[in-house]
N, C-alpha and C positions, 0 to 999 in steps of 0.2 A: 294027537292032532297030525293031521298030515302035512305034507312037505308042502305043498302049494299052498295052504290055508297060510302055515306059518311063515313065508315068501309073501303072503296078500298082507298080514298084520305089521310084518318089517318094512316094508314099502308105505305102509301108510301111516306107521310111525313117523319113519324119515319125511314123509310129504307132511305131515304135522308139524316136525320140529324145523325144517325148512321156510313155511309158512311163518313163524315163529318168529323166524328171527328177519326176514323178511319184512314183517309186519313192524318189527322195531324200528329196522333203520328208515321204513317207510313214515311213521309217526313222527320219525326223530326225538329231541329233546333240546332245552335252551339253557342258558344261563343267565347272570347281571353282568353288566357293565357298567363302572362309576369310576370317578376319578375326582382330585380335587374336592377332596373333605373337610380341608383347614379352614380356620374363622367361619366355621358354620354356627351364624347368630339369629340363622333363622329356621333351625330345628330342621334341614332336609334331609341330613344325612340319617337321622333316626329312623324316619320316613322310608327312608329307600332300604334300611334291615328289615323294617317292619312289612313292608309287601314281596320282598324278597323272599322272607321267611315263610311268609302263607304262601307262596306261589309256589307251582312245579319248577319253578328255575333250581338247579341240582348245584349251582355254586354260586358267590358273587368274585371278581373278579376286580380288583382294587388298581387303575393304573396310575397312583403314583399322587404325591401331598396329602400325605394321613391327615399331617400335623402342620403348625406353624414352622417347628424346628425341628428337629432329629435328634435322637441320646434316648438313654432309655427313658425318662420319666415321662418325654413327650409320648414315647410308643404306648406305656403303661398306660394313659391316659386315653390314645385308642382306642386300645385292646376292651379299656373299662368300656368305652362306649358300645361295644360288641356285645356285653349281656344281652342274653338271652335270644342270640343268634344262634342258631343251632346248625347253619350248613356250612361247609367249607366255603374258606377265605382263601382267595390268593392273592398276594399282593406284590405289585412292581414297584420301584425303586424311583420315586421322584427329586428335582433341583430342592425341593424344602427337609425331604429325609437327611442332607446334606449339610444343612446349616448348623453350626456348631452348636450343642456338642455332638451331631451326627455325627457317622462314619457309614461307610463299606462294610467294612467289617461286623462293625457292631449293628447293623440294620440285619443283613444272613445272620447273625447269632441268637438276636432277639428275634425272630421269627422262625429260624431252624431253619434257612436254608441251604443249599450246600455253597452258595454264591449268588451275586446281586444280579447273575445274567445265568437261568437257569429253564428247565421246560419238566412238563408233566404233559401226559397222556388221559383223554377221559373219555374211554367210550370208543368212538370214531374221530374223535381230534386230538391232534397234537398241539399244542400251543408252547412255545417256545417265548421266553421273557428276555429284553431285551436290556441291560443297562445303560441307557444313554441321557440318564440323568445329571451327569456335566457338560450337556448341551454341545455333543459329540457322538461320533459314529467311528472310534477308532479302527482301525485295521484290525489291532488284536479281538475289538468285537467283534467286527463282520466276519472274519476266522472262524470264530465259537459257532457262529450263527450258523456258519456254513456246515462246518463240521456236524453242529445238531441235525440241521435239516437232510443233511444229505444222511444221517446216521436212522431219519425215521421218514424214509421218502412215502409216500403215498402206492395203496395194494400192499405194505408191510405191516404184519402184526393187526390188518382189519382198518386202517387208517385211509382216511377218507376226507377229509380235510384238514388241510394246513391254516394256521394261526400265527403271527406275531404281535405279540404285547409290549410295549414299551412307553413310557412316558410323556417325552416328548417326540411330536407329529414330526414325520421327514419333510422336508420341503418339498413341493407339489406347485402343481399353476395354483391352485387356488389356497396354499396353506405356508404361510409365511411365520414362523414359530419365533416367537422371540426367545432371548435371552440364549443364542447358540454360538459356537465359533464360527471363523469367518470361512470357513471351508464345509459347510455344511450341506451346502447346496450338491458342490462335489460330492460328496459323501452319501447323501438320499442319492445320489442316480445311481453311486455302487451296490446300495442296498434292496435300489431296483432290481435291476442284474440281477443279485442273487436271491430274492422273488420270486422271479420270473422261472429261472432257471430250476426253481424247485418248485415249481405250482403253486404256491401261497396265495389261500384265497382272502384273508383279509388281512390289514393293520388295524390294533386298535388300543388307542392312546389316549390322552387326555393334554393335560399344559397350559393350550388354552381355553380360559373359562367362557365355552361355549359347545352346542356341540352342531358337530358337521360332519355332512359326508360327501364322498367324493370317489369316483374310480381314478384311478391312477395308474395307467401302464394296465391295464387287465385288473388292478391290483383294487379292490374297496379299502379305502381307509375311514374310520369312524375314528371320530375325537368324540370325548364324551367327559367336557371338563365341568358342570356344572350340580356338583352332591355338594353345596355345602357356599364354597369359594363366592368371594364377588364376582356376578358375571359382568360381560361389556354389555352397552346399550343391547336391546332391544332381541333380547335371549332368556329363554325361562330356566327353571332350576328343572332338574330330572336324571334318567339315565336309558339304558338304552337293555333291551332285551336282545338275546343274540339265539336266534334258533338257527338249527346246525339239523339242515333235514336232507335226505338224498343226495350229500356228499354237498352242499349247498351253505350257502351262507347267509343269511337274511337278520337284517336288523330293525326294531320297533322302535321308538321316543316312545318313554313312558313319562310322563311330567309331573312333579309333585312341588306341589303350591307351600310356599312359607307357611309353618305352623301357627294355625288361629285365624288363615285367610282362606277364604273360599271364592274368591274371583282372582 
């Protein structure tokens, strides 16, 4: 074979595998969104494994109220409701994981985390988890947070968009989160800040049993409280699709009706 042939075959290799991958990040790919799975008496949270499971969503995404209470029997009890889920779970750390005989500790052990405020990479996103399920935004978290984020900035390692997960919503014009301390307010504009300053395209939380969205500061925050929980007036049960396309962030409602109702 001659030298120019074998120069025309590597070039259009490389213009194929270029293509390739090209063509991926162009397609993108999505995940679930759910939160607020306790006192589920009307079969929704089955519902959202079960379309979860058939669908190309590559994880589901748990932020936070598995259970009523926390300790292992409540987890056990979970975990049992996961048969015959077969895609990765991840899961954030909510105010009921915390109810005795919950712990910290024992939430990271029962699931194998390294800590209740931790992050994973998947693909072209980084999503970083947030602990602020004692209705708090301490300093020593926003430290970690920063630390992580500035450890996995965006153009590092193929990353292309940024993620924060955590339970409960920051305070926002339109998102008044109960059950927080009384510096909270303070506290979400620090956690703006450092957002902003790291490009973080979305927040997304749960808490309250509703879901909503909102930009904030550049920033989208989705709550996505309704897999299970009683919701407030005049809000349906669902969750929320998160596609992650061209460095982008875009969210669906996906709605799922109490089991046995079809209006």
């Amino acid at each position: 074979m001659s030298y120019n042939r074998r120069m025309r075959k590597t070039r259009i290799g490389g213009l194929v595998l270029l293509t390739l991958l090209l063509s991926a990040n162009a397609f993108g790919w999505s995940f679930a969104l759910c939160g607020d799975s306790r006192n589920d008496k009307d079969g929704i949270f089955p519902q959202i494994l079960s379309e979860v499971g058939r669908s190309d969503m590559e994880f589901l995404l748990h932020t936070g109220d598995l259970e009523l209470v926390g300790g292992d029997a409540a987890w056990k009890t979970f975990r049992k409701r996961l048969d015959g889920f077969r895609k990765p779970l991840r899961v954030v750390i909510g105010n009921h994981e915390l109810r005795k005989p919950g712990t910290r500790e024992g939430f990271a052990k029962f699931f194998g985390l390294p800590g209740t405020s931790y992050s994973f990479t998947h693909k072209n996103a980084h999503i970083a988890v947030v602990d602020n399920a004692g209705g708090a935004l301490p300093e020593d978290t926003l430290a970690w947070l920063k630390r992580d984020l500035a450890g996995h900035p965006k153009g590092k390692d193929g990353i292309t968009v940024l993620i924060v997960a955590m339970h409960i919503p920051p305070r926002t014009d339109g998102i008044y989160p109960h059950g927080t301390v009384s510096g909270y307010g303070e506290q979400s504009g620090r956690l703006l800040e450092i957002l902003k300053r790291h490009k973080v395209d979305a927040v997304l939380c749960s808490h309250e049993h509703l879901h909503y969205v909102e930009e904030w500061g550049g920033i989208r925050v989705v709550v996505s409280g309704g897999a299970g929980s009683p919701l407030v007036p005049f809000q349906r049960y669902g969750y929320y699709r998160i596609d992650i396309e061209k460095g982008r962030v875009r969210e669906s409602f996906r709605r799922v009706r109490p089991a046995g109702k079809t209006r």
